[in-house]
C-alpha positions as CSV (number, residue, x, y, z in Angstrom):
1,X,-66.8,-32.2,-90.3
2,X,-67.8,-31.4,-93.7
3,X,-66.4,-28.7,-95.9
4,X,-69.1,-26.9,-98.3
5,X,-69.5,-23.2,-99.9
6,X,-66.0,-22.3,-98.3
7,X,-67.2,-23.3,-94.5
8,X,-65.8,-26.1,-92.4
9,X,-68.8,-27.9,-90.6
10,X,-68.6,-29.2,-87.2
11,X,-71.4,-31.9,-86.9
12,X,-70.8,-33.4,-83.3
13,X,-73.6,-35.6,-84.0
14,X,-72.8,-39.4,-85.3
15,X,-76.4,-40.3,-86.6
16,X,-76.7,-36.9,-88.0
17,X,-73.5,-36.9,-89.3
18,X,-74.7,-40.6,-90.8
19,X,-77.5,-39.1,-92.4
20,X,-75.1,-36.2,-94.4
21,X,-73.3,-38.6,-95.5
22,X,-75.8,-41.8,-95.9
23,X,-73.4,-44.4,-93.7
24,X,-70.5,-43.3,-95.5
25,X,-72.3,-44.0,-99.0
26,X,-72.5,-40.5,-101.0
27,X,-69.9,-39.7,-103.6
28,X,-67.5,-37.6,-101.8
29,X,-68.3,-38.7,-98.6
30,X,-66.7,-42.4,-98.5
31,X,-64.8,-41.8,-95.6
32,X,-65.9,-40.4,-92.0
33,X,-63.9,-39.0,-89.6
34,X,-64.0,-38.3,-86.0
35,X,-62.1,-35.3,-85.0
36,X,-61.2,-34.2,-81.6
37,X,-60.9,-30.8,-80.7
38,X,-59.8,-28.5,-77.8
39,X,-62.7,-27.3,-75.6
40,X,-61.3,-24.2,-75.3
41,X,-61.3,-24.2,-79.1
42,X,-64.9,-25.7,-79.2
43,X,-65.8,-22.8,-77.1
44,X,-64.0,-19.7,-78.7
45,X,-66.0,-20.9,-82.1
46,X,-69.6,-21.3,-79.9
47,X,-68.9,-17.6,-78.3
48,X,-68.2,-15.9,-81.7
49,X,-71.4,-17.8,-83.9
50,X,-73.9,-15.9,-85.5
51,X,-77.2,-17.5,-86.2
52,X,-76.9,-19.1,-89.9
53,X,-80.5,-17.6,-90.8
54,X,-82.3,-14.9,-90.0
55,X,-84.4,-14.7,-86.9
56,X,-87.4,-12.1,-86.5
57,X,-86.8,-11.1,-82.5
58,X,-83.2,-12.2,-82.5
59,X,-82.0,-9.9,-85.2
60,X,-82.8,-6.0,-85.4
61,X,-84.0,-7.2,-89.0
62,X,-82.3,-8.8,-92.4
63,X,-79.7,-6.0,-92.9
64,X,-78.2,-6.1,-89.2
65,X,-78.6,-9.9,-89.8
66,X,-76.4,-10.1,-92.9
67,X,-73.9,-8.1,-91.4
68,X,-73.3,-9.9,-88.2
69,X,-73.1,-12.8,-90.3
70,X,-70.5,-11.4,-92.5
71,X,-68.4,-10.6,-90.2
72,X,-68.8,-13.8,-87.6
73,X,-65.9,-16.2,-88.1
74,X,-68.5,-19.2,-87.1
75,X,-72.2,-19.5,-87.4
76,X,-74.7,-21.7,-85.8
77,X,-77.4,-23.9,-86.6
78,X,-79.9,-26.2,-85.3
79,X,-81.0,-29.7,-87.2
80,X,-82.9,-32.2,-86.3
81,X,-81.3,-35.4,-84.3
82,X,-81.3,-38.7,-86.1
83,X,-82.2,-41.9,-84.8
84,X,-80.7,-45.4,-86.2
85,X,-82.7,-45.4,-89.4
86,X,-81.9,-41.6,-89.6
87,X,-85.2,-40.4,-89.0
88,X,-85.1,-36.8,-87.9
89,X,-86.1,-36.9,-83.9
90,X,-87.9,-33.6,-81.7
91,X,-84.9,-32.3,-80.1
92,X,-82.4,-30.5,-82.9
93,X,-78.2,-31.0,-82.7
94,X,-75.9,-28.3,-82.8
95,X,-74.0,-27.7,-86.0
96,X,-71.5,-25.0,-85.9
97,X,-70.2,-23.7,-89.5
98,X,-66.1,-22.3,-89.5
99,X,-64.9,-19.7,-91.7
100,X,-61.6,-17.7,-92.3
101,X,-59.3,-17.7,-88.7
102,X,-62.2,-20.3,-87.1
103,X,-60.9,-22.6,-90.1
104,X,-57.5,-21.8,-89.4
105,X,-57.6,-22.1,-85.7
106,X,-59.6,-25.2,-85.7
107,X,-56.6,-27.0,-88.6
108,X,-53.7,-25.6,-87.1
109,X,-54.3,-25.3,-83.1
110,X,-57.7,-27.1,-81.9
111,X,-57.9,-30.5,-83.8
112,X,-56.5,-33.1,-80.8
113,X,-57.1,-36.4,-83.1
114,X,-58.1,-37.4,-86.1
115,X,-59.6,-40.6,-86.4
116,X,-61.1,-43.0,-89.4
117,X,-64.5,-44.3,-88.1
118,X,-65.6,-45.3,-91.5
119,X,-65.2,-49.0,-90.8
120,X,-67.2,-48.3,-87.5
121,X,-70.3,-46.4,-89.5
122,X,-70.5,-49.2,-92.1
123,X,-70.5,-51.8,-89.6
124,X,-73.3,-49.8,-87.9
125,X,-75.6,-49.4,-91.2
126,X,-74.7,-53.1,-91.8
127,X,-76.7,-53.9,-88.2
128,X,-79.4,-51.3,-89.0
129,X,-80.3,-53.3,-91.9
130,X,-80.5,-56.2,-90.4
131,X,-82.4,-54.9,-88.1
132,X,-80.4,-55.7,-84.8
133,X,-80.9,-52.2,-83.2
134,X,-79.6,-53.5,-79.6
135,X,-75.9,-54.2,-81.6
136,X,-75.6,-51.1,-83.2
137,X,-76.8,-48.6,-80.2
138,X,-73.7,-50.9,-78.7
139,X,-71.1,-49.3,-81.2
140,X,-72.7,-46.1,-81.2
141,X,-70.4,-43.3,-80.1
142,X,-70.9,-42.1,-76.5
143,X,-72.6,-38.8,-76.3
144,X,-73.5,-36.8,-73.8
145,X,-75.0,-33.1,-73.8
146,X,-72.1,-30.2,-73.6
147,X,-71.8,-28.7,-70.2
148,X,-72.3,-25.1,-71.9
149,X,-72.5,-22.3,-69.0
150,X,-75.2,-20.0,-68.3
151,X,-73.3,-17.0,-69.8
152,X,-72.6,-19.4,-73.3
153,X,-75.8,-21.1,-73.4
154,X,-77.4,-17.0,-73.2
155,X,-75.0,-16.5,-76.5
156,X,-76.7,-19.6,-78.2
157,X,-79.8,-18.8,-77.2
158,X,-79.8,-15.0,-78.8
159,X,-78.6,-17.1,-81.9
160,X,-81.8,-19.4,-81.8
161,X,-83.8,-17.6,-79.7
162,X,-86.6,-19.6,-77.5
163,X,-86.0,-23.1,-78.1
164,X,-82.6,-23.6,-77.0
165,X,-83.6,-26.0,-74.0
166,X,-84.6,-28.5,-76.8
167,X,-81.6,-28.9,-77.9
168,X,-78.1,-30.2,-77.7
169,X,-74.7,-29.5,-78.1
């Protein structure tokens, strides 16, 4: 999660979450934390996203766009996946942006845990550079691709169009 221009950002990716905040290294960003949430939370926020940028195709044009996105409590976006030395990979992560009763909702009725991984991401970079990749893939957070259905993967895919097989939740 990272708070910026009055949006709460869900970044369910570790190594891109890494990279955002350089292995817990950036002013401001000295502490990571992994936060839990509610599926059904998770979800409500996926089913209400508008597409954080204009897409020609997607959108009736700019106008219709700017609206939708104005009045969407959560928007979407698609960056590239990071490997170990936080090089961007092909296949793109899921970041989902949280705004006015999203932000709410997710504070006050979705978040499950809260937990301090900051020791966890330094250790990490701390293998990285030393070059013992094995060891840190080993503390690497288990992550598997969201079991999104049909009818919510159609959603995300009219908020990024063609590509959304290449990528993950």
């Amino acid at each position: 999660m990272v708070c910026e221009h009055g949006l709460t950002w869900i970044k369910p990716s570790f190594l891109w979450m890494m990279y955002r905040c350089g292995w817990a290294t950036k002013e401001g960003q000295e502490t990571v934390l992994a936060v839990e949430i509610t599926r059904e939370g998770f979800e409500w926020a996926l089913r209400r996203a508008c597409l954080s940028h204009y897409a020609h195709g997607v959108h009736a044009d700019q106008a219709a766009w700017k609206r939708e996105l104005k009045q969407a409590p959560t928007r979407v976006q698609w960056d590239p996946e990071r490997d170990l030395h936080l090089n961007p990979l092909p296949h793109r992560s899921l970041q989902l942006g949280l705004t006015g009763d999203a932000a709410r909702r997710y504070a006050d009725e979705w978040t499950v845990s809260i937990t301090d991984v900051t020791e966890r991401a330094r250790a990490i970079h701390a293998l990285v550079r030393e070059n013992d990749l094995t060891a840190a893939e080993s503390l690497l957070p288990e992550e598997r691709p969201y079991p999104a259905g049909d009818d919510l993967l159609a959603h995300l895919a009219g908020a990024s169009a063609k590509h959304y097989d290449e990528r993950r939740l």
